[in-house]
Structure formats: C-alpha cells, structure tokens
C-alpha positions as CSV (number, residue, x, y, z in Angstrom):
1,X,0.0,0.0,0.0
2,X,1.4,3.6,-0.9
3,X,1.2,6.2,1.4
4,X,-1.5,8.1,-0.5
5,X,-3.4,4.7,-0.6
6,X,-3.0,4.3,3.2
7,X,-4.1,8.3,3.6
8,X,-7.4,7.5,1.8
9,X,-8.3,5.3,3.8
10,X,-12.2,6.3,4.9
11,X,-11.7,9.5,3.3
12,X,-15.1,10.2,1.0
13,X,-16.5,12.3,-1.2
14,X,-20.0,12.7,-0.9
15,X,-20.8,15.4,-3.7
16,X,-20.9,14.7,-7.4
17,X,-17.1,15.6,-9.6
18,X,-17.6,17.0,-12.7
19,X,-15.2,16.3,-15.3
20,X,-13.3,19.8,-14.7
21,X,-13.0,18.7,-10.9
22,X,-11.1,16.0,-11.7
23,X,-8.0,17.4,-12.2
24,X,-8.5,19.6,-8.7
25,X,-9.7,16.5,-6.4
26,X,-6.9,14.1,-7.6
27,X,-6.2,11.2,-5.1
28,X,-2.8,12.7,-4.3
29,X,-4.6,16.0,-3.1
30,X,-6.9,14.0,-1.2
31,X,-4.6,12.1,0.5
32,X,-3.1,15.6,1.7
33,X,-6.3,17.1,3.1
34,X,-6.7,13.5,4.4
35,X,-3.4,14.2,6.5
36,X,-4.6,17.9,7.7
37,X,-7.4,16.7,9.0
38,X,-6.1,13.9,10.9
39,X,-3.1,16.2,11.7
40,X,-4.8,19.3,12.9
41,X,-8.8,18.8,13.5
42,X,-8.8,18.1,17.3
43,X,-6.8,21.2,17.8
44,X,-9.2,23.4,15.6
45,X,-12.6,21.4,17.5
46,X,-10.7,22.6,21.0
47,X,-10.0,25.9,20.4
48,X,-13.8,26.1,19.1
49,X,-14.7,25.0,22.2
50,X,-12.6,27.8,23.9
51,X,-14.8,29.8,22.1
52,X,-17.4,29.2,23.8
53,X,-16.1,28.9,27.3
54,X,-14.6,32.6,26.5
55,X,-18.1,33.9,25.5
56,X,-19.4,32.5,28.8
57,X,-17.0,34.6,30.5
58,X,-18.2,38.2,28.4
59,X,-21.5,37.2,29.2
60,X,-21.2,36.5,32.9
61,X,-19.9,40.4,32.8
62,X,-16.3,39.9,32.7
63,X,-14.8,42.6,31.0
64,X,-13.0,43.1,27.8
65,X,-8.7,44.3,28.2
66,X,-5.7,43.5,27.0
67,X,-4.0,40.6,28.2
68,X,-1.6,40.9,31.0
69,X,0.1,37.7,30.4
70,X,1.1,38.5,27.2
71,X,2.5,42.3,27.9
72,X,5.8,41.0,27.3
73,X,5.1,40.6,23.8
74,X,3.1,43.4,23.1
75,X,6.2,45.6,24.2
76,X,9.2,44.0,22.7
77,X,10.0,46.1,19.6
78,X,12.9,43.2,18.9
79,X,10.5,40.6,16.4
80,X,8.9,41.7,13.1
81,X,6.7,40.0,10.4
82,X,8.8,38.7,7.5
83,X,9.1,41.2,4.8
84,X,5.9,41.0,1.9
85,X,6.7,38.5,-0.9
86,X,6.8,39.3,-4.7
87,X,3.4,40.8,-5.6
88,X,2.6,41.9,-2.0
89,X,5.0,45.1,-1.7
90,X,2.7,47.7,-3.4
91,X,-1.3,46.3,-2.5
92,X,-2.6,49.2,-3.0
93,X,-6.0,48.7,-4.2
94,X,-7.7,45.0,-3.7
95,X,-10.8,43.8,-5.0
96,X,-12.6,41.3,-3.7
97,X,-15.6,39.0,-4.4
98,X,-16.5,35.5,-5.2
99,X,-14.7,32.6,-7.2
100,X,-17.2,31.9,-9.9
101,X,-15.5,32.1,-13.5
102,X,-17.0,35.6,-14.8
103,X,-15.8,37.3,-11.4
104,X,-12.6,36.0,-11.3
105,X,-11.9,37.8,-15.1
106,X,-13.3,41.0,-14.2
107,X,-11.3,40.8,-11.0
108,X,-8.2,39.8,-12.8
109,X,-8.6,42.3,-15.5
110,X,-9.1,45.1,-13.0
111,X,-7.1,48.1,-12.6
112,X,-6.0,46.8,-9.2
113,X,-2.8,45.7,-7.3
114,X,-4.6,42.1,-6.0
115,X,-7.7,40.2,-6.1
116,X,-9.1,38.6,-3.0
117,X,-11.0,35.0,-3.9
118,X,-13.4,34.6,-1.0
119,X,-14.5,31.5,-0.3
120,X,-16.2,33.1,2.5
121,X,-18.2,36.1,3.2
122,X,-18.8,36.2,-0.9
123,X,-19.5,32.8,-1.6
124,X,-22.6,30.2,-0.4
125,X,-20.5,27.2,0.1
126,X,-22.8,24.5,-1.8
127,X,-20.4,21.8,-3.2
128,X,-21.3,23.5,-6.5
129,X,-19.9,27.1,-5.2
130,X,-16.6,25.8,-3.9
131,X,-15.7,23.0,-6.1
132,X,-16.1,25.0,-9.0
133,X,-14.1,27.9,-7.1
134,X,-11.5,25.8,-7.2
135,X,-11.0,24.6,-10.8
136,X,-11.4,28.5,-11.6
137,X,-8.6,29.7,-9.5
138,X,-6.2,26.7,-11.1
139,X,-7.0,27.8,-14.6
140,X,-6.6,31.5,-13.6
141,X,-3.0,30.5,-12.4
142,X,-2.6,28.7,-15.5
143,X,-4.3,31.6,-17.5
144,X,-6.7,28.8,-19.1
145,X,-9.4,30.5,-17.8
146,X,-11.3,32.2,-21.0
147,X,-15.0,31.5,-21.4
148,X,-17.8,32.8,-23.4
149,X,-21.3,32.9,-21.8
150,X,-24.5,34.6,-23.1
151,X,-22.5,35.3,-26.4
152,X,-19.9,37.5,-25.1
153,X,-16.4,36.6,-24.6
154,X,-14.6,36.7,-21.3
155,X,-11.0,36.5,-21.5
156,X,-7.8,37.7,-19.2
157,X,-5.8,41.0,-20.7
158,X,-2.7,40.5,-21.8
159,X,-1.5,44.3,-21.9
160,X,-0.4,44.6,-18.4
161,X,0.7,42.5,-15.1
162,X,-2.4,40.4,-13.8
163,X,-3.4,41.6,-10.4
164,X,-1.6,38.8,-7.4
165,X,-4.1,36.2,-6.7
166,X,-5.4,35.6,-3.3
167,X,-7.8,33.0,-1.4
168,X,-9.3,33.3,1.2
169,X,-10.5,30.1,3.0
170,X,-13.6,29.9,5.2
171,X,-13.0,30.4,9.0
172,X,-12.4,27.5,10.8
173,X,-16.2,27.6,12.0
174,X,-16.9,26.0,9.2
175,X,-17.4,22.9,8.1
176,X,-17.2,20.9,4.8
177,X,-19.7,17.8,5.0
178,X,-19.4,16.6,1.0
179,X,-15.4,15.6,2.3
180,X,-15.6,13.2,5.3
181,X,-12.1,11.7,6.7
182,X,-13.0,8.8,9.4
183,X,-16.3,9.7,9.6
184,X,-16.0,13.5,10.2
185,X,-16.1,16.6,7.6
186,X,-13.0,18.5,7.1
187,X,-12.9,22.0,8.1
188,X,-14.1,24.5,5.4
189,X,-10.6,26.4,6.1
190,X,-8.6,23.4,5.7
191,X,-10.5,22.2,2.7
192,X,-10.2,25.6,0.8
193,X,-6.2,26.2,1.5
194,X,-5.6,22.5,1.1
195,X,-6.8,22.4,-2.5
196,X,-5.2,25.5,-3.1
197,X,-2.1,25.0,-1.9
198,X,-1.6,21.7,-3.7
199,X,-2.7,22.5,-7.1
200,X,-1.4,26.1,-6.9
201,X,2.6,24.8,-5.6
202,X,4.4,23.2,-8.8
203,X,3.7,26.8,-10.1
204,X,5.4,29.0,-7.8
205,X,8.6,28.5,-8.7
206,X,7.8,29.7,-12.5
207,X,5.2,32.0,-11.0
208,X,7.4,34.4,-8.4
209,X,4.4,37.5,-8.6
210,X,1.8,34.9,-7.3
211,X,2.9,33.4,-4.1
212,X,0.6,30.9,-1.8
213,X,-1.3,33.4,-0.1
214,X,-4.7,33.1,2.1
215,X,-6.8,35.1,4.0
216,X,-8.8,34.0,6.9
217,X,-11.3,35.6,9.2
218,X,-13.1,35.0,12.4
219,X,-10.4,33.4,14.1
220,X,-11.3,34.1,18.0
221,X,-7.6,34.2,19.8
222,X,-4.3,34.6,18.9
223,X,-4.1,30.4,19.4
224,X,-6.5,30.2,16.3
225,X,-3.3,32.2,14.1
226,X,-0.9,29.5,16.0
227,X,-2.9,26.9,14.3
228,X,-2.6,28.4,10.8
229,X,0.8,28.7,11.3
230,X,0.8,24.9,12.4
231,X,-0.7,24.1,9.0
232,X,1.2,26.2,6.7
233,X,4.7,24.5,7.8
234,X,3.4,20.8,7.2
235,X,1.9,22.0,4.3
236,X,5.9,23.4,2.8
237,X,7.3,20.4,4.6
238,X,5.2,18.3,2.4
239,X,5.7,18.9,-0.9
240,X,9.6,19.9,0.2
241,X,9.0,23.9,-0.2
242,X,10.7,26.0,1.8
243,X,8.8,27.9,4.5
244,X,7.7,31.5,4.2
245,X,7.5,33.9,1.7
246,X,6.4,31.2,-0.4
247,X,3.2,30.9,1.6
248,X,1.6,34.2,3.1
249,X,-1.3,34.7,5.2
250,X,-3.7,37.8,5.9
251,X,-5.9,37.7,8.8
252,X,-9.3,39.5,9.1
253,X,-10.4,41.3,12.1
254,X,-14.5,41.5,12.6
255,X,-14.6,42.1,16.6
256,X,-13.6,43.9,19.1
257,X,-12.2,41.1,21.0
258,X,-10.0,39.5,18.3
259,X,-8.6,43.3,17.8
260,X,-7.1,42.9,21.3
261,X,-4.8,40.5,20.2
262,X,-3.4,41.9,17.1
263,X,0.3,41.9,18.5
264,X,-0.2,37.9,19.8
265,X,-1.8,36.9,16.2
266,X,1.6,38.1,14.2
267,X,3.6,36.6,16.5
268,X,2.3,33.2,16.9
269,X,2.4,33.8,12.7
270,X,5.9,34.1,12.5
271,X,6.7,34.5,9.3
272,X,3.4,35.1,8.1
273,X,1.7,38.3,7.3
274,X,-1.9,40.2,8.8
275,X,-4.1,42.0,7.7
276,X,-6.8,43.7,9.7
277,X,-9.8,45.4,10.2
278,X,-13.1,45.4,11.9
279,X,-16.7,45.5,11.2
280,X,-18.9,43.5,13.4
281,X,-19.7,44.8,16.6
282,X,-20.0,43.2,20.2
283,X,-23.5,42.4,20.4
284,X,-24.1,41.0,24.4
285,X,-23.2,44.3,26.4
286,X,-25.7,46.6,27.4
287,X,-23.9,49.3,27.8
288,X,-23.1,48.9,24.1
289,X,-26.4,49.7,22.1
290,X,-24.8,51.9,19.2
291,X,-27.4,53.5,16.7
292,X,-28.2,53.2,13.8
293,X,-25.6,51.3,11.4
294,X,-25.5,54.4,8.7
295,X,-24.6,56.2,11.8
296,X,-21.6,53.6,12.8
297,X,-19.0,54.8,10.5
298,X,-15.2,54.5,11.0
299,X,-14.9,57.7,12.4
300,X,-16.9,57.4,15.5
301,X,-14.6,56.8,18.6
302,X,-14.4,52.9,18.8
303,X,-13.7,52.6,15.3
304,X,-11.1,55.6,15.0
305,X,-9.6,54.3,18.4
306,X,-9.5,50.2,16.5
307,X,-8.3,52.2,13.1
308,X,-4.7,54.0,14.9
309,X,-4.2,50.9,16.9
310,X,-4.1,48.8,14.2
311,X,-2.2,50.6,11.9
312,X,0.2,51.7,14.7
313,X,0.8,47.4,15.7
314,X,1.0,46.4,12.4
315,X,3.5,48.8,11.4
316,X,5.7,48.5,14.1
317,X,6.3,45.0,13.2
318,X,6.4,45.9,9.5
319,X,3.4,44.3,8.3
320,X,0.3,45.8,6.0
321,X,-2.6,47.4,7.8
322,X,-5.2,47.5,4.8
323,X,-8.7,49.7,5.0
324,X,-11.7,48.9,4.4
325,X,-14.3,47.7,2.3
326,X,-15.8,50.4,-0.2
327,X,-19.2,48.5,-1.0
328,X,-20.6,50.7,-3.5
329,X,-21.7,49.8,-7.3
330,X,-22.6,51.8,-10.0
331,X,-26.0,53.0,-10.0
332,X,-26.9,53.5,-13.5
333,X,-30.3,55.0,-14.1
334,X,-29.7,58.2,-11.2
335,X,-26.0,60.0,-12.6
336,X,-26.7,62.3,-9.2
337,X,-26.7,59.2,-6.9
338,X,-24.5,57.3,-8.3
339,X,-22.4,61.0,-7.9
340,X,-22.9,61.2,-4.3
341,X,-21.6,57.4,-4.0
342,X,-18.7,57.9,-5.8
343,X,-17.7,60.8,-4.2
344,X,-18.4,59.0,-0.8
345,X,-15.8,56.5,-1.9
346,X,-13.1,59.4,-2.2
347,X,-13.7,60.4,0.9
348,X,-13.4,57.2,2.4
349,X,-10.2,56.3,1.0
350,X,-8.5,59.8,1.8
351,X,-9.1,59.2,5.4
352,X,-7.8,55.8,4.9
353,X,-4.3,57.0,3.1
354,X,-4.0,59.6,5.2
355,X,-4.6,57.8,8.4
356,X,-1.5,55.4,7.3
357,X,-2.9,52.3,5.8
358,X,-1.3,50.7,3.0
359,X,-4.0,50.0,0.7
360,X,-7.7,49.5,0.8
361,X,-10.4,47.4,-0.6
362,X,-13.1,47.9,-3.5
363,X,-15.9,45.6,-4.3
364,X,-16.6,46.5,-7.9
365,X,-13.7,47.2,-10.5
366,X,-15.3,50.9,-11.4
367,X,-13.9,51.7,-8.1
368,X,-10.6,50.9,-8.8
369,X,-9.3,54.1,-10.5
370,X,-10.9,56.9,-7.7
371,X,-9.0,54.4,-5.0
372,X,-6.1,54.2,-7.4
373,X,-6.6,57.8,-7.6
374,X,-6.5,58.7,-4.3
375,X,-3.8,56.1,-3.2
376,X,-1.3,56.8,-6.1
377,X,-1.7,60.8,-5.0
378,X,-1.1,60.1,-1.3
379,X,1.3,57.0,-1.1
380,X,3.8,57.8,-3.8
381,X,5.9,54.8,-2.3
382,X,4.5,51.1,-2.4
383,X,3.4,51.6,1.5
384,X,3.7,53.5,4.4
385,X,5.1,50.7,6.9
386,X,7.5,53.8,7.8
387,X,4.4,55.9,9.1
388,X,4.6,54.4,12.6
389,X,2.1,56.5,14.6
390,X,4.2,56.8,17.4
391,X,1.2,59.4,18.3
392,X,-0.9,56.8,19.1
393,X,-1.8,55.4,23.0
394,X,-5.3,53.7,22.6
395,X,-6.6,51.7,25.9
396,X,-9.0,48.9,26.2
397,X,-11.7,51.7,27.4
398,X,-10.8,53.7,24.2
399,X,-11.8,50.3,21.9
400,X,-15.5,50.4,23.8
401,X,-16.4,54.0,23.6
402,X,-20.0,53.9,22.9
403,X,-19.9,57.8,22.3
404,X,-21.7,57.4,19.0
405,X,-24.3,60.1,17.7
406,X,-27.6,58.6,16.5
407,X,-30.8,57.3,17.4
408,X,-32.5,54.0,16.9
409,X,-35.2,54.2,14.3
410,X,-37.7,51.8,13.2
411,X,-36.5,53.0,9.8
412,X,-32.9,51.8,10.6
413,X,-34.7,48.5,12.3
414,X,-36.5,47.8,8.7
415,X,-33.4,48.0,6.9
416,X,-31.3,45.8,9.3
417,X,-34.3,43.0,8.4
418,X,-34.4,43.9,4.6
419,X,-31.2,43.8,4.4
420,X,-30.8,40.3,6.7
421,X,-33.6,38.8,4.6
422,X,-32.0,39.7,1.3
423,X,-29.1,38.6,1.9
424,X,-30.3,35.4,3.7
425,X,-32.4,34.7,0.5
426,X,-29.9,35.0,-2.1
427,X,-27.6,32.7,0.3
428,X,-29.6,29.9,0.5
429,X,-30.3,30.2,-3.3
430,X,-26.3,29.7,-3.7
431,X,-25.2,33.3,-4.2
432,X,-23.0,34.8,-1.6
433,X,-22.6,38.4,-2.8
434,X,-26.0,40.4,-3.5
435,X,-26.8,43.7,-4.5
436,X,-28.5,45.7,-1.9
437,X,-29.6,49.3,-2.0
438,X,-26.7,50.2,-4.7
439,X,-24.2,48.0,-2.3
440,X,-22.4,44.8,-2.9
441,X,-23.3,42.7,0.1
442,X,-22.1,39.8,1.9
443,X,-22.4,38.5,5.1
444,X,-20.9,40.1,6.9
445,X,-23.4,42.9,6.7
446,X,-25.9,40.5,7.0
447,X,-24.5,39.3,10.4
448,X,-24.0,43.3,11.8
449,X,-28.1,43.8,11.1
450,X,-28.5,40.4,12.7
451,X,-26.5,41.3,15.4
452,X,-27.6,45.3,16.1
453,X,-31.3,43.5,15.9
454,X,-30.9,40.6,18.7
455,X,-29.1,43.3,21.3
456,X,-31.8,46.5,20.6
457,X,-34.8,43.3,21.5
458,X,-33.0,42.1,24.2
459,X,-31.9,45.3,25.9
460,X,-35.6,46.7,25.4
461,X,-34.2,50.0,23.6
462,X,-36.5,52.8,22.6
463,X,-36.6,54.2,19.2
464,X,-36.5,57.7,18.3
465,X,-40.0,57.3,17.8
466,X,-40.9,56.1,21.3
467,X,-41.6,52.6,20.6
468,X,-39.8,49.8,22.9
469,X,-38.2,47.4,21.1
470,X,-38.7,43.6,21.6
471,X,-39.8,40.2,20.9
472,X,-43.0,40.9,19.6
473,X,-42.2,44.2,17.8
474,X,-39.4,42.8,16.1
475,X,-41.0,39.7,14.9
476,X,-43.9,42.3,13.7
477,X,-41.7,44.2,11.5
478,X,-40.0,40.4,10.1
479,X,-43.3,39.1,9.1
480,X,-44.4,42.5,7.1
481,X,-40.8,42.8,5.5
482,X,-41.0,38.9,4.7
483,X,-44.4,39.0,3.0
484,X,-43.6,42.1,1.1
485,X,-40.3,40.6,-0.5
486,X,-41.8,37.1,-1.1
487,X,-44.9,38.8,-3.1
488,X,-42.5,41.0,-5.0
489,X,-39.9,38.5,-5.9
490,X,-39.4,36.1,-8.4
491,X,-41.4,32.8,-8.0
492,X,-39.8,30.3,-6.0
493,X,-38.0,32.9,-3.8
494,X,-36.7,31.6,-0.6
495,X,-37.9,34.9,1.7
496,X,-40.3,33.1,4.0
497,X,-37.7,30.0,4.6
498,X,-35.1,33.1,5.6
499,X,-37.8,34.7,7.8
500,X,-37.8,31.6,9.7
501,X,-34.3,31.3,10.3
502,X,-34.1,35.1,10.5
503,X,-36.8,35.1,13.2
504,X,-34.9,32.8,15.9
505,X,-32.2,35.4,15.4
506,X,-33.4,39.3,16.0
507,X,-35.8,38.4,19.2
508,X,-33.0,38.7,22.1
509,X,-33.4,35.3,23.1
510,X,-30.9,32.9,20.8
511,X,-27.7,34.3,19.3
512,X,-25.8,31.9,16.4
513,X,-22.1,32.2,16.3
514,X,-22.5,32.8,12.2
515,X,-25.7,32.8,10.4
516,X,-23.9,30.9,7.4
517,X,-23.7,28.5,10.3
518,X,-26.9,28.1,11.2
519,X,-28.4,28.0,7.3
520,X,-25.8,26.0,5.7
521,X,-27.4,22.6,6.5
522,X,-30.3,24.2,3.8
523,X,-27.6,24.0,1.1
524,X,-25.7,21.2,2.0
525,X,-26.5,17.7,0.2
526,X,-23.6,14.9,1.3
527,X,-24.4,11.9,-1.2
528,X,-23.1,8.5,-1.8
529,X,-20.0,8.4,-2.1
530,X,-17.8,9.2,-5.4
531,X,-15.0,7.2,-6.6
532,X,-11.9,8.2,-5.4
C-alpha cells in the first residue's frame, strides 16, 4: 500500500465531480487534506470550544482588556513580520468578491494591485460554489481560464501584469460535509487552503508574482493564528518547499475582542503576514447599544480608536494594515446618486491614506481608478510601513467607547431586516454576494443587522420614535418585510424560509455564532460516495 493509498483510507467524497474537478480532487490532493485533517482537527474542534467557554466569561460580565500575560510581547519592539513576498510590496488597491469564473476575469482584469478570492463572506459554500471555485482559480493561475457565456467573450488582458491572486479560505467555524475523513467533515478552512495549496505549488517557482497566499477571518484568539501557522509549515514540509514567503497569510479582524490581540496573532504567525480590520460589533453588552448602522461609520470613537491601533501594531512589526471595504456599485439610471456614492468612496479612501494604511479594498472594479486615484496621490511609495504613529496610545476603554451620535429608528430597524432577509435569501439560493440598496453585500453585513437586531430586543431599547423594542415588535416588522419581498420577488423565492431562520435570530433570546452556520445545512447535500 502507498502512502497516499493508506491516507485515503475512509476518506469520502460525498458530492458529485464534474469532469473539470477531476484534475482539482486528484487522489494525491486527497490524500493531503486527508493528513490535515487527521493532523490538525482536534486542535481546531478545541480551540472552538474555547470559544465558547470565552463567550461564557463576556456574558457573565467579565470585561474586555488586554492581556496581561502577554505584555511581554506586546512591548518587545525586537520581532517583526517577514518582509511581503513578490506581488505583496505595493497592495494598493484589492478587490474582492467571489470565485465563480465571470468574477474571477473582471477581478483579474481590474485596474488593481490584488484580487481577493473569497470563499467566505462572498460565496454560499454549496459543493457547486466551492468545487467549482476551485478549478477557476487553477485555470486563472494557469491563464486557461477564457469563457464565453451569453454570447460575449470573457478573456484575461494580456497588456499589463495580472493583479496577485489571493484565497481566502472559510473560518475555521466551518465545516465541509461533501469531504468526510473517518467519519468527520474536514474543516471548510482546511478544505479551501488545502486544494489551493496543492494544485497552486508546482507553479510557484515559475510563478514568483503569485505566491501561496490566504486570508482567513473569524479566528477568536491569537491560538486560532498558531494553528494556521501549524498548518502552513506541514503544508511546505510536504511537498519539500521552503517555508515562508512562499506561503503568506492575511488575517481578518471582525470584533472587538479579536482586535485585542493583534500583537499575539503576528507573532504566533511568525513569518506570516496580517491584515486587519473590523466590522462586526459586540452584540451582548448593554452598555453597548450603538445607533443606527449608517450612523456607525469609522470615524466614530471605537472605530477611530480600532483604526490607529491597528495601523500603529502592524506597522511597528512591519506588516500591512489594509482599510476597508468600499461596497458601492454603480447606479446606472440616477448620474446624481450614483455621484454622491462615488464621491463617498473618495472620501473614504482619503481618510484611509492619510490615516496610514497601506491600501484599501473595493468591491466593484469601477472603483478601482478613484481608489487608485487617491492612493497613487497620497502614497507615492508602495506603503507606508514607515508611518509608525508613534502618536498613538489607545486603551482597552478607548476600543468600547460607545460615544456614538444617532438614534435607533424603526426605519434603521426595517433595513437591518431587509437587508438580513435579502441577503439570507440569495444565500440559501447559492449566491453569496448580493446587491442591496446600490451596495455589494455579503455576510458580513448581514451578520451586523443580525447582530444590532438581537441586542436592541434584548436590551428593550426605545426608538426615536418612542416605541420599545422587543420580541414581539421585532417579529412584527420580520413578518411585514418577509411577506412584502416574497410577493414582490421572483417565483420560487426563498424569503419566507429566511424569515424563519431570520426570526430565531433578532428576538434577544438565541444568538448563532454565524448565520452561514446556522443556514448552511439548507444548502448542504452529502451523497453517496464518489470514486476516489
């Protein structure tokens, strides 16, 4: 027996692979997800657990600061990140969005620095979604990834430098029941950088511009980076590559709590890279009800306070700090609206340059050239790792200032559930990135309406209006929103099965770690078995 034949063993498939998967799910990359798994899965189901015991802690009242254990590493100037591999100096502008073959070409053929390929937040994970996902990244790589659909031709530019490719795996919440190893599905994360990793590797070499990079997100403590770290050196040792730069990681900051441990997370990296921001809020204190979201922006304190830490840590161990996400799409059929977004955007990305950050994010490639714009005026070098905002001293009681002007409306409260149920609805049909209100969702939006919804219901807030806020109100305003959308939408529309998950969720009473979680047995269908 070879040692990919003894690896197999009980591994399974339980999806259908089309002919194009065939050359992504060999039996050699099989065998090596096999060996992650068995390598790596008790750690990742332990630390989930920690999870939980660490939540039980916030909610008992315990309250948020820095660690004190760890002081000693926050304030030892002597260790730094490695230095950013080929492709990763300048990442000036980034666009992101799912893997399916159209997006990938427009990503590619952007006017952009890198392109993020989220598995995640942008993507419903149906076998389909990430399957496919992965035969378009390979051909991208390859640049065998031309396609015509609906008569028009899609095909990568050959007049300039591709943009560096990216993946980013799902968090390590996540599961991934069509691959089962002894019984038990492999982690989402584990899948998506596994396949990645081994059909992206024999190309690196030839291929110096598109290192093995991957983001992931929603990793609770620093011990969660560890773990990546873990997995990227068995990966290298593996296939015999030598350790960092070839392999890169960027880690995604959504919460408060996370944010506490920037320092700890590159370190227990090593030699892999972050980067960071936030944009989910703590949803279980009561003393933190902010307003509104339009009125959450990223210069309200918490967010300004989260913004100069970040860049300030990263910096000073000479890694990235990235902006954010600018959301907005071009609204065709109002010039002056689609004017007002646009110039939002530059605003947005001038208070990210000038703040210090090293690049920022757009969702849709019109919005590459006014971040280009703005980036190539303000950061005429590749980054600003110099700019080390020795200014900065944030405390743990500047990261929870709730000082945020606003009210709570029940017009705010209707778009948190139109905006849930939209997104929720496209999800479950298989799309994980859905225009909303001239934005380009995903779900992470959906899970900051979910969240501001659950804590105004269970804290009993008062709009602006003077209506108190709970169970029954709430559930009110879901059925009208649900029966309005399902009436207006196409036949066969999934609304009312999203109200129903939807409702459990904005009451106050149950709280899911992730929505995704909670809906994802709706698009999961494990099978028999295919032939390995």
């Amino acid at each position: 027996m070879t040692s990919v034949d003894a690896q197999l063993k009980d591994v399974a498939i339980l999806g259908q692979i089309s002919e194009p998967a065939r050359k992504i799910l060999t039996r050699d990359a099989c065998a090596f997800l096999a060996l992650l798994h068995r390598t790596f899965n008790g750690t990742r189901k332990a630390l989930l657990q920690r999870r939980i015991a660490r939540q039980a802690e916030l909610d008992r009242g315990q309250l948020l600061d820095f660690l004190p254990e760890t002081k000693h590493i926050r304030e030892n100037d002597a260790w730094k990140g490695a230095p950013p591999a080929p492709g990763l100096v300048d990442r000036r502008v980034e666009i992101t969005g799912p893997t399916d073959r159209k997006m990938v070409v427009n990503a590619l053929n952007s006017d952009v620095w890198t392109y993020m390929a989220d598995f995640e937040d942008s993507s419903a994970p149906t076998w389909e979604n990430m399957v496919n996902g992965q035969v378009n990244l390979y051909d991208a790589i390859r640049r065998q990834i031309d396609f015509t659909q609906g008569g028009k031709e899609y095909k990568l530019r050959t007049d300039r430098k591709l943009p560096t490719l990216i993946a980013r795996a799902r968090g390590w919440h996540l599961d991934e029941k069509h691959f089962t190893v002894d019984g038990e599905p492999i982690s989402g994360g584990m899948f998506d950088f596994g396949l990645y990793f081994f059909r992206k590797c024999p190309r690196v070499g030839e291929e110096r511009r598109w290192p093995i990079l991957s983001y992931t997100s929603k990793e609770g403590i620093h011990l969660e980076a560890r773990l990546w770290n873990d997995v990227f050196n068995l990966a290298q040792d593996y296939i015999g590559m030598p350790r960092a730069p070839s392999v890169e990681l960027s880690l995604l900051r959504r919460s408060l709590l996370p944010s506490r441990w920037t320092s700890l997370k590159l370190r227990q990296m090593g030699n892999y890279i972050l980067l960071s921001f936030i944009k989910k809020i703590p949803p279980r204190n009561p003393n933190f009800c902010p307003p509104d979201r339009s009125a959450v922006t990223m210069t309200v304190p918490f967010m300004d306070a989260y913004v100069r830490l970040l860049i300030k840590t990263c910096h000073r161990r000479g890694v990235h700090a990235m902006g954010g996400m600018a959301a907005q799409i071009p609204i065709k059929n109002d010039p002056k609206a689609n004017d007002a977004a646009m110039e939002s955007v530059r605003a947005d990305k001038l208070r990210e340059v000038r703040a210090g950050h090293d690049g920022t994010w757009v969702a849709h490639p019109a919005l590459a050239s006014i971040a280009s714009d703005i980036f190539n005026k303000y950061m005429p070098t590749p980054n600003q790792l110099f700019v080390r905002r020795e200014d900065v001293h944030v405390t743990a009681n500047d990261l929870l200032n709730t000082n945020v002007p606003g009210s709570i409306t029940e017009e705010g409260i209707r778009k948190n559930i139109n905006i849930g149920l939209s997104y929720m609805e496209g999800w479950l049909r298989g799309v994980g990135c859905i225009p909303i209100n001239s934005l380009m969702e995903d779900a992470a939006t959906a899970e900051v309406s979910r969240s501001q919804l659950w804590q105004w219901a269970r804290h009993n807030v008062v709009t602006a209006e003077g209506k108190r806020v709970d169970k029954a109100y709430n559930l009110k305003l879901l059925k009208e929103q649900a029966d309005e959308l399902a009436s207006k939408g196409p036949k066969g529309n999934k609304y009312q099965l999203a109200a129903r998950y939807f409702a459990s969720q904005v009451t106050g009473e149950d709280y899911a770690d992730f929505l995704t979680s909670l809906l994802y047995n709706e698009i999961s269908a494990p099978g028999s078995a295919a032939k390995l």
